[in-house]
C-alpha positions as CSV (number, residue, x, y, z in Angstrom):
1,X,130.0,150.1,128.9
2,X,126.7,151.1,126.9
3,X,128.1,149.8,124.1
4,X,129.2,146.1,125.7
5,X,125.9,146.0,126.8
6,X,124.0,146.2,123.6
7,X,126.6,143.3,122.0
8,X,126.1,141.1,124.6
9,X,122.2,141.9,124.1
10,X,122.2,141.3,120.6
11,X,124.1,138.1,121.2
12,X,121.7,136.7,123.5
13,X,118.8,137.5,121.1
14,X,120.3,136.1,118.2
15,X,121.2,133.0,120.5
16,X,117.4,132.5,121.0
17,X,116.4,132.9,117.9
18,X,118.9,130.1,116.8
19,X,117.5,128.1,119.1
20,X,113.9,128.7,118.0
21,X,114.9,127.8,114.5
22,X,116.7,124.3,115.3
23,X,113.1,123.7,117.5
24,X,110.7,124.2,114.4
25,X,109.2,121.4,113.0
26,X,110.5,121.9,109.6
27,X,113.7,121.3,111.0
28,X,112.6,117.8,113.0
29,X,113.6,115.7,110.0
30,X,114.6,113.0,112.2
31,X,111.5,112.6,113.6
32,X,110.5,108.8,113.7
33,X,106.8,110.1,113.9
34,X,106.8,112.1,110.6
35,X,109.2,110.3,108.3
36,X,108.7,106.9,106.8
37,X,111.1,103.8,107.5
38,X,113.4,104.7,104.5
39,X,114.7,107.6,106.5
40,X,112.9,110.1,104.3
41,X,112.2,109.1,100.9
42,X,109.8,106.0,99.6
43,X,111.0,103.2,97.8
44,X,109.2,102.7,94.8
45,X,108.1,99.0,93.6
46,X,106.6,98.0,90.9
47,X,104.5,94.9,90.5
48,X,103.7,93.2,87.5
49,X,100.7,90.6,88.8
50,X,99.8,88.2,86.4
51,X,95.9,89.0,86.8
52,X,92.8,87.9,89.2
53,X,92.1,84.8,87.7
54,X,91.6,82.9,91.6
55,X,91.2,83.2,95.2
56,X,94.8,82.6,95.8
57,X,95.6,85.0,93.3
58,X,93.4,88.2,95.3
59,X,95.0,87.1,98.3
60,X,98.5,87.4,96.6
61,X,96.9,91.0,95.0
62,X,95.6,92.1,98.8
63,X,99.3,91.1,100.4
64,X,101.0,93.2,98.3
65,X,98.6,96.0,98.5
66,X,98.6,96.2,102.4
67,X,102.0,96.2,102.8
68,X,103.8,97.7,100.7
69,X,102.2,101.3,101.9
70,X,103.3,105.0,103.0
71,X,103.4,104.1,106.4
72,X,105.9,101.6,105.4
73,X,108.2,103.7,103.9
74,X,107.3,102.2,100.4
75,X,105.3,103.5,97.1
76,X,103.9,100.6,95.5
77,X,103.1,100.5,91.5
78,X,100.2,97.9,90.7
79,X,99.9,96.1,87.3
80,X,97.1,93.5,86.6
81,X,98.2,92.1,83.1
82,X,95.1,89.7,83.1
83,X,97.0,86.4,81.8
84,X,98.5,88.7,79.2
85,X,102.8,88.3,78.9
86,X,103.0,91.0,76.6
87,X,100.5,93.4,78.7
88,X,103.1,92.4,81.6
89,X,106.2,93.0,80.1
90,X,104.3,95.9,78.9
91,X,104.2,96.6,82.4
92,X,107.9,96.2,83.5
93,X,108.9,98.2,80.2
94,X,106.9,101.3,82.2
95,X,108.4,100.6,85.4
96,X,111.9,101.0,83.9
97,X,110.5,104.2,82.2
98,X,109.6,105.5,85.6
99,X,112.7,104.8,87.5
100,X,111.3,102.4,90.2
101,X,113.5,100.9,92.6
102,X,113.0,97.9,92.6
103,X,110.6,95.7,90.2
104,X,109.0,92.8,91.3
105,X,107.4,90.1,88.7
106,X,104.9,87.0,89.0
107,X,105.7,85.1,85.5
108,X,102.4,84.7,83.4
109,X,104.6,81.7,82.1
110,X,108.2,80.8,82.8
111,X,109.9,81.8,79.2
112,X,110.4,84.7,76.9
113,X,111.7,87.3,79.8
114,X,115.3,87.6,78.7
115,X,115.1,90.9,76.7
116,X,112.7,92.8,79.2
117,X,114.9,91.4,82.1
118,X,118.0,92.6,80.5
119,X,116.6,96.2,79.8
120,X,116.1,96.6,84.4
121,X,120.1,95.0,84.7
122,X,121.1,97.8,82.4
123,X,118.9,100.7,83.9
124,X,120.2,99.5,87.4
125,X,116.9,98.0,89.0
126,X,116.7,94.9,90.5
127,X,114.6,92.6,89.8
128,X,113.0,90.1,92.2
129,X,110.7,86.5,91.3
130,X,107.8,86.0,93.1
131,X,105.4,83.4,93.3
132,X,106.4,81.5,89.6
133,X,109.8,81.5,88.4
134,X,111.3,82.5,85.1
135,X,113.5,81.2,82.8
136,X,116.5,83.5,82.6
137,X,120.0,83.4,83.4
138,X,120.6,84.1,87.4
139,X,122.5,87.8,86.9
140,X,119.1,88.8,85.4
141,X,117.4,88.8,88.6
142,X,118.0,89.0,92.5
143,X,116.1,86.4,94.1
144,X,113.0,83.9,93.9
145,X,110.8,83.5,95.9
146,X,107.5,81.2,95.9
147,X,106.1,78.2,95.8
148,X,108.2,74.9,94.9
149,X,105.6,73.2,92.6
150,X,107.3,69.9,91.8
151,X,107.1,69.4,95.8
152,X,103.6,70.4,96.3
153,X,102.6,67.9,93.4
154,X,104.6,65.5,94.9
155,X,103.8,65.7,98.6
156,X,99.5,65.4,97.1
157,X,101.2,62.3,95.6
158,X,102.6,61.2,98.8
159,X,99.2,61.9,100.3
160,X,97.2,59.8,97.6
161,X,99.3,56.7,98.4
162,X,99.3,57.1,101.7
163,X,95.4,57.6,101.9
164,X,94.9,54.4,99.4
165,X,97.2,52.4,101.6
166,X,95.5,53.3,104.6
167,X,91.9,52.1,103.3
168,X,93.7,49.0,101.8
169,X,93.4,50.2,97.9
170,X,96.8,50.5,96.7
171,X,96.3,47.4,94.2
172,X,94.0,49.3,92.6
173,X,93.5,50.1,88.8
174,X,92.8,54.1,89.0
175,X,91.5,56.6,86.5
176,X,92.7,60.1,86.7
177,X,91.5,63.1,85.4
178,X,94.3,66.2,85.0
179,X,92.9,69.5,84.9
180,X,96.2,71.3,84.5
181,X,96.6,75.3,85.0
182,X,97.4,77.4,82.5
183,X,100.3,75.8,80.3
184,X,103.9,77.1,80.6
185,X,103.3,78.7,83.9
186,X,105.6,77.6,86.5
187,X,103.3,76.1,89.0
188,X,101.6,74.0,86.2
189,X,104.9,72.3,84.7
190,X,105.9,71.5,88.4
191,X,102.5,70.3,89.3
192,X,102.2,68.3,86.8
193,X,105.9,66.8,86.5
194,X,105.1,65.2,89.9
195,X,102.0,63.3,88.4
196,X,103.0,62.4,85.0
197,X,106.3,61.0,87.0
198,X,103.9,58.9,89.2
199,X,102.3,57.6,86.5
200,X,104.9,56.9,84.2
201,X,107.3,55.4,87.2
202,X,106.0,53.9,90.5
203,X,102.1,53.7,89.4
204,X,102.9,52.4,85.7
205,X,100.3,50.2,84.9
206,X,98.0,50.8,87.4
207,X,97.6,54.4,87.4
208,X,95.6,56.0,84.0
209,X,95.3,59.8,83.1
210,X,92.1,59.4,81.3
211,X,92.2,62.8,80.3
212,X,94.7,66.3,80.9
213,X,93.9,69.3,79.6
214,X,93.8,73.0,81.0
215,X,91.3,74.7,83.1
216,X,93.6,77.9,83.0
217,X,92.9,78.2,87.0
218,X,89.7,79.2,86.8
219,X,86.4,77.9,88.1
220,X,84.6,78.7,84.9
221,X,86.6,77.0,82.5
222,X,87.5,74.3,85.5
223,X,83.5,73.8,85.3
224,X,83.6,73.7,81.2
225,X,86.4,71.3,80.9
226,X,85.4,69.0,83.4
227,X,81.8,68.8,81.9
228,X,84.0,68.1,78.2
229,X,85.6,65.3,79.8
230,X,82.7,63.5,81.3
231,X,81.1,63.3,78.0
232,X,83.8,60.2,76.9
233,X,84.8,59.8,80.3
234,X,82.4,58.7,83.6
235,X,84.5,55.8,85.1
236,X,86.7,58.4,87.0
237,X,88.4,57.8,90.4
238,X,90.9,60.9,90.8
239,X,90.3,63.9,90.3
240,X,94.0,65.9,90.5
241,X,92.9,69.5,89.6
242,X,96.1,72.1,89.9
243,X,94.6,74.8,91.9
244,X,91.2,75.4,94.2
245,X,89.2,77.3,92.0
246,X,89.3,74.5,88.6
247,X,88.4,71.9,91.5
248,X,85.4,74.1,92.5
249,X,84.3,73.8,88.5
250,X,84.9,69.8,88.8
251,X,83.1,69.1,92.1
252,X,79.9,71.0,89.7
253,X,80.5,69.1,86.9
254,X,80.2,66.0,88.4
255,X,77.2,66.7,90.0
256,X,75.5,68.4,86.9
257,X,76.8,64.4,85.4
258,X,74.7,62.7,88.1
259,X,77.9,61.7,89.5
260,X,78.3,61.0,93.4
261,X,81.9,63.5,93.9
262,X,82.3,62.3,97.3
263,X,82.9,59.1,95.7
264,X,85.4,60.8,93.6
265,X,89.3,61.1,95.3
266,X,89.4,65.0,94.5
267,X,92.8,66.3,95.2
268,X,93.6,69.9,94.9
269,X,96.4,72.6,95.4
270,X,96.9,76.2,96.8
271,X,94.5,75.8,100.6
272,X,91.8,78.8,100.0
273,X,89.4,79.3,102.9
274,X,86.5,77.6,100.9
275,X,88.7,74.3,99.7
276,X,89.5,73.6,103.8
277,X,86.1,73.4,104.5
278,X,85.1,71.7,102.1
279,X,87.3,69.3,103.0
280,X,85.9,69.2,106.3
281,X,82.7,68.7,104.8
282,X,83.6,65.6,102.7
283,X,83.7,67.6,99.3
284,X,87.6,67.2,98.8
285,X,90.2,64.8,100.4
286,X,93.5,66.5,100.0
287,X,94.7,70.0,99.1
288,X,98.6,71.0,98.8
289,X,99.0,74.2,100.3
290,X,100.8,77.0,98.3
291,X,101.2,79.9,100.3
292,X,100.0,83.9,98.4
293,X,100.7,86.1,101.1
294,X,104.1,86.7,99.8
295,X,103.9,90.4,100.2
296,X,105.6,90.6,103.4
297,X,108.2,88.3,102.3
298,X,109.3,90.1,99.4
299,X,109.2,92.9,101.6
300,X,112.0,91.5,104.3
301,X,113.7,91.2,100.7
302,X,113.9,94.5,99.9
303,X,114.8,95.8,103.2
304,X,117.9,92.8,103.1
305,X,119.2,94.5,100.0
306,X,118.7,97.8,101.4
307,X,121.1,97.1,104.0
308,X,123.5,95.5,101.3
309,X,122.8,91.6,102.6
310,X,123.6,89.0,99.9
311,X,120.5,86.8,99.2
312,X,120.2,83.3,98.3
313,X,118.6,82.8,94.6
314,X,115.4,80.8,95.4
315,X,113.9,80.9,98.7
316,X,110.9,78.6,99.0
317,X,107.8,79.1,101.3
318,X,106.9,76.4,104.0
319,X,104.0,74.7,102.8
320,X,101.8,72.2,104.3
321,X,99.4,69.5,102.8
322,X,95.6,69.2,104.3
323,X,93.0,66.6,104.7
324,X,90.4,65.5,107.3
325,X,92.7,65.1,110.0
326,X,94.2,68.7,110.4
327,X,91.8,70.7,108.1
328,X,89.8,71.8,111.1
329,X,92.8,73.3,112.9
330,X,94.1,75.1,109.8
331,X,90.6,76.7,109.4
332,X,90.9,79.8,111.1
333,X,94.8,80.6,109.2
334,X,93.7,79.7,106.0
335,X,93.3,82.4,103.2
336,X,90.8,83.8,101.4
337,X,86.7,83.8,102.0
């Protein structure tokens, strides 16, 4: 009897004991509260920014950078190649090395990505397009997913005739200036497709690009081109300027010319915090949004292919166009400082 008594004690202890264990929290690896959303293990992305050359581009930078965190379930690998392709595909080259995940690229133009592109497919990372496309064969990369460019330029279009209808000016002989962004990148080839269209096709002969030339999407050399182009050219009535920051450089070099902007039809692109209100305070007429805070959304695009969900190839962000009739409401959700 002794003997069944100390078995069935040494069961019951060794019963606790199990139970103890399976209660520990080294053991609660199911724990919502102390794993991430990847069920354990972060999912590394790289991403090769093209630089901080604008506003749009920080906020592009900062929507990356605040979600693709721990808490998140991601590790996030941040490369500025400041305008540089090589220092980019630099970048991807070191991604590959390090056996990301996934990679994610903004194009400093849209060509010359075959080889690097082709070196992820064969190391078995996918690739996804953000912001401006490249020029590679689809089985390169995933998915796209930005800004169309040709629509934004043509929707300011579509604004400009509207606006010159409207104050009974469509008749009229006009001068553009083009400051263009920085040549070969996507958004400036699409941008400027939709004006050099309008002009050749349902403007001919009474629309003029008195000048084009790049401002490479800064406000400096927006600011140093402009005042170029004033020197030969003052009898300007458009100003079609490719992103926020070159039309902040314009607006100063027409004043530092003497000239009235206001009396200047200064059309811009990407919707910054500053370019609204200056629209609501007469500075500029029209600005065709282009969305930065794609973060999220490439985000939702890794999580898709996580689950094994087949994505479309280009996926383009809804995009609005802005003047003094809706700038005030758009005020508080725009972007940027």
């Amino acid at each position: 009897m002794n003997k069944l008594l100390n078995l069935m004690s040494a069961a019951i202890i060794v019963s606790a004991l199990t139970a103890c264990a399976s209660s520990s929290p080294a053991a609660s690896s199911q724990n919502p509260a102390a794993q991430p959303e990847s069920g354990g293990s972060l999912i590394t992305v790289g991403f090769a920014q093209v630089g901080a050359e604008s506003g749009w581009r920080t906020a592009n930078t900062d929507s990356f950078k605040s979600y693709f965190t721990e808490a998140n379930g991601f590790n996030l690998i941040f490369s500025d190649a400041q305008q540089d392709q090589n220092k980019q595909i630099a970048a991807v080259r070191d991604f590959i090395t390090q056996g990301v995940d996934y990679i994610d690229i903004a194009p400093v133009t849209t060509t010359g990505w075959e080889t690097v592109l082709q070196e992820a497919k064969d190391a078995g990372i996918p690739v996804i397009i953000s912001d401006r496309k490249a020029d590679v064969a689809e089985d390169l990369y995933v998915t796209y997913i930005g800004g169309n460019f040709e629509q934004e330029g043509k929707d300011a279009i579509s604004w400009l005739e509207g606006y010159l209808a409207e104050n009974n000016r469509s008749d009229e002989a006009l001068n553009f200036v083009h400051l263009q962004g920085t040549i070969g990148a996507d958004a400036q080839i699409g941008r400027t497709k939709a004006l050099d269209d309008a002009v050749a096709g349902a403007h001919a002969g009474k629309w003029t690009i008195v000048a084009q030339q790049t401002g490479e999407f800064t406000e400096a050399k927006g600011q140093e081109v402009m005042e170029a182009i004033l020197k030969n050219n003052t009898d300007v009535h458009v100003v079609y300027s490719e992103n926020d920051d070159m039309t902040y450089g314009a607006i100063t070099a027409l004043k530092n010319a003497g000239i009235n902007h206001k009396d200047v039809i200064i059309i811009s692109f990407d919707g910054n915090k500053k370019a609204i209100q200056m629209i609501i305070d007469g500075d500029i007429d029209c600005v065709a949004e282009c969305n930065p805070l794609l973060g999220p959304q490439v985000g939702d695009i890794i999580k898709k292919l996580e689950n094994g969900e087949t994505l479309p190839k280009i996926t383009y962000s809804v995009e609005s166009v802005y003047d003094i009739k809706n700038a005030e409401a758009h005020l508080p959700d725009a972007f940027g400082s």
